[in-house]
N, C-alpha and C positions, 0 to 999 in steps of 0.2 A: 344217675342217682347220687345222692349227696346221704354220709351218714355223717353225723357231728360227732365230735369226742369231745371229751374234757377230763381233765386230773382229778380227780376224788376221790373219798372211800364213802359207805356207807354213810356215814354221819359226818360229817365236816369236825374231826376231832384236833390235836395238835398234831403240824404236820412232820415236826421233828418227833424222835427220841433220845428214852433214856433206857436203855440196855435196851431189853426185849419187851418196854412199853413203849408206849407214844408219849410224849414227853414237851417241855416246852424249850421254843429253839434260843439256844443262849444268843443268839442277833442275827442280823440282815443276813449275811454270810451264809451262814445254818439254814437258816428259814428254807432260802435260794438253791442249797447247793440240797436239800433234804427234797424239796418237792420235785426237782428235773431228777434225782432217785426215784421220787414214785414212780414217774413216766416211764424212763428205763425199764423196772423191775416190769412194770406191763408190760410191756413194748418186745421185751423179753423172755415174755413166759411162755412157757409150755402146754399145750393142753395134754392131759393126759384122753381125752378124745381123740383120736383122733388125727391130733397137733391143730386143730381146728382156729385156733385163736390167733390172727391177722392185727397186729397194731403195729408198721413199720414204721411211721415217722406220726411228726403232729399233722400232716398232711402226705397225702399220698394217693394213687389210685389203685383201683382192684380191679382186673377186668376178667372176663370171665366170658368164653365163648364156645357154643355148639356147633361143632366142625359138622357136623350131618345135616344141621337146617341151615347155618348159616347167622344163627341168631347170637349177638353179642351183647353185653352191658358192661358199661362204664361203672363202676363205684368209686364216686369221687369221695374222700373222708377228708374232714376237717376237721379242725380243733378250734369248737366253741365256746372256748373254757372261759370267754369274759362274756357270757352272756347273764343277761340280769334277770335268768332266774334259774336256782339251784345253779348258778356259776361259781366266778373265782371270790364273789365279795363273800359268800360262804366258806370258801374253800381258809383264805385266807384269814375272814375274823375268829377261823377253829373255835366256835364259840363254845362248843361242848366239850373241849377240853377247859377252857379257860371258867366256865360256869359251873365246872364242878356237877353236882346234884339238883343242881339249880334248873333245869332244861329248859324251864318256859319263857327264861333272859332269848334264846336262841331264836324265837319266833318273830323277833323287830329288833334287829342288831344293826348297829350300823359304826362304823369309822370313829376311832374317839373311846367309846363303851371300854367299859373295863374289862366284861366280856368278849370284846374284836379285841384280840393278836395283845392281853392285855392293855390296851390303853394304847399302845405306840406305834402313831400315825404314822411316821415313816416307814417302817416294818410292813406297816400295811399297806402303803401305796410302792412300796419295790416290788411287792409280793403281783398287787395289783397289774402291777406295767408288766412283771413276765405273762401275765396270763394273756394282757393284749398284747406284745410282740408275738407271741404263739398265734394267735389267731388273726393279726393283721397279716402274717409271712403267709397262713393258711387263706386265706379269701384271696391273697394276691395272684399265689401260686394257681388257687382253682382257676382266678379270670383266666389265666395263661393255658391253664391245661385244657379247660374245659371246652375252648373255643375250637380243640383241635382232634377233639373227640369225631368218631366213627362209627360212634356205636349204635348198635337198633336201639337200644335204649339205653338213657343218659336219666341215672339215678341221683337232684341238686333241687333287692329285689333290686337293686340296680346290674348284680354280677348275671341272673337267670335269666333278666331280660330278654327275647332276642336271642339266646344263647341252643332254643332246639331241648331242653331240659324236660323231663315227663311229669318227674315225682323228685319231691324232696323229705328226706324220711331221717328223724329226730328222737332220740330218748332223753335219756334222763333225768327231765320232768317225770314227776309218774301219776301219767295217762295214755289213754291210750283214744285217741280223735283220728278223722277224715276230713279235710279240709279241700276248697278249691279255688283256685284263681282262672273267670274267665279271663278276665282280659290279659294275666302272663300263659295260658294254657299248661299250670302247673296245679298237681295234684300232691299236698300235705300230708305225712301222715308221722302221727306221734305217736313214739315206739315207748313206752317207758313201763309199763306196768310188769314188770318179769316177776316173778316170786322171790319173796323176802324182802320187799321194799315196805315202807309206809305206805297204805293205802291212802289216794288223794282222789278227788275230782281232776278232771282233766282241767289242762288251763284253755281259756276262752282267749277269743279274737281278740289280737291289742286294736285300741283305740286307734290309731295309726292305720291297722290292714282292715277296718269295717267296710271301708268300699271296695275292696280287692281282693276280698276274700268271704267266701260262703263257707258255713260247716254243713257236711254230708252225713257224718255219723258223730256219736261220742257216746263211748264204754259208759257204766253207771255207776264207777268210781270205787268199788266193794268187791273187785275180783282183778285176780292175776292172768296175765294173759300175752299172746305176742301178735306181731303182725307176719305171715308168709305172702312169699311172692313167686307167680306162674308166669312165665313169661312165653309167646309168640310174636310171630314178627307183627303182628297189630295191633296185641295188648297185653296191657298187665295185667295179671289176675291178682288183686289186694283181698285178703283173707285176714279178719280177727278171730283167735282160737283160744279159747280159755276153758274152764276145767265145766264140765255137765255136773248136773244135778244128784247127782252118786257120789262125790266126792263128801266126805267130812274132814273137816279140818281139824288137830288136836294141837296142842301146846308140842309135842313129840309127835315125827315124825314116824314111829311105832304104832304110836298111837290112834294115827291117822286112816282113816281109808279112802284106798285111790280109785277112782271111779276113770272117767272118760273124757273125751274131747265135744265141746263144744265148739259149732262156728256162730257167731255171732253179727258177722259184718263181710259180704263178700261185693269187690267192686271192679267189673270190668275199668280198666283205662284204657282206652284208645292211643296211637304215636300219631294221633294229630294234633293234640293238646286240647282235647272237646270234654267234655265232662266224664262220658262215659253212660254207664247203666251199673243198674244192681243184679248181681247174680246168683246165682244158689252153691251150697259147697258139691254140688255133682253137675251143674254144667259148665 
């Protein structure tokens, strides 16, 4: 199984401060030594759950196994902070800091814009290369790990190849899709819709994966929701659960009434890499 990470907050703001706001970074220095702070501070934190919250490196694995069946999973995580959408060209043009009240500059921003990191290109392509050293050390590491994997299942299109991979499972985008490749024997799925995000459409097939990839499902873009996963030793159980019909929603959470759980999307996968079938949330 493969989970991506990447360095964010909510809204791609300034990624320095000033006291106890967000603030703009007096230069290259600042920018650099402020954002591998953010990572830390996650990387670092606490749940009060629990302790439930895992982010030990920009790369790492999580494994995870049932000493009574025998069944184990791989959680390879990566850090896809230069990916080009909601990645680091976001992260880095902080354009909602830099645009003030202005928001809708934020919607086509690019390198240059007085809006992107102010104006200053260099600032913005250091900021750039950290995100891709992050994520080139991360794909490198998985080639090397992944090969060497054990697991009943291995949760991760040149590194999955050939590599024995089930499922490859993505947030941050916010949508939430089922995606499939026959011919890598790999099952898609995008994690992104949690509560409090921007409601979005899910993103569609790039142009690129139209021959190598089929969609199976996709949410209707106006509800929050997550993906769970059931595993035995010959399949995944993929489950979308978002809130039932009794919910109302208010500006305050007081104000709100909480209803129920819906399933919305449930998908046997198979560990031979075959499509699979659709299944119901009680079988």
């Amino acid at each position: 199984m493969s989970r991506n990470l990447t360095v964010t907050t909510s809204r791609p703001d300034y990624i320095c401060s000033d006291g106890d706001s967000a603030g703009k970074c007096s230069d290259t220095d600042d920018l650099l030594t402020s954002l591998k702070n953010k990572f830390s501070w996650q990387s670092t934190y606490t749940s009060p759950n629990d302790d439930r919250w895992v982010l030990e490196d920009h790369f790492y694995v999580y494994s995870i196994k049932d000493e009574a069946s025998g069944i184990s999973i791989d959680i390879f995580n990566v850090d896809s902070g230069d990916a080009d959408s909601h990645g680091a060209t976001e992260v880095c043009c902080q354009c909602y800091g830099y645009a003030g009240d202005d928001d809708d500059k934020c919607s086509n921003i690019a390198r240059g814009d007085d809006a992107c990191c102010g104006g200053d290109g260099d600032m913005y392509d250091k900021c750039m290369a950290q995100f891709t050293a992050w994520s080139d050390d991360s794909r490198k590491q998985l080639e090397a790990n992944i090969a060497n994997s054990w697991a009943t299942w291995k949760v991760w299109f040149s590194i999955i190849n050939d590599t024995g991979v089930h499922l490859w499972l993505n947030g941050h985008t916010h949508g939430e899709n089922h995606d499939y490749s026959a011919s890598l024997g790999v099952h898609f799925g995008d994690n992104g819709a949690g509560g409090g995000i921007q409601k979005e459409s899910a993103s569609g097939i790039p142009t690129y994966a139209k021959d190598l990839v089929e969609n199976l499902w996709v949410y209707d873009g106006q509800e929050y929701g997550f993906f769970s996963l059931t595993a035995s030793k010959d399949w995944l159980k993929l489950q979308y659960h978002t809130t039932d019909d009794k919910w109302s929603f208010a500006e305050s959470f007081n104000s709100t009434s909480v209803g129920g759980v819906a399933m919305k999307h449930c998908w046997y996968i198979p560990s031979d890499g075959a499509e699979g079938k659709e299944c119901t949330s009680s079988s």
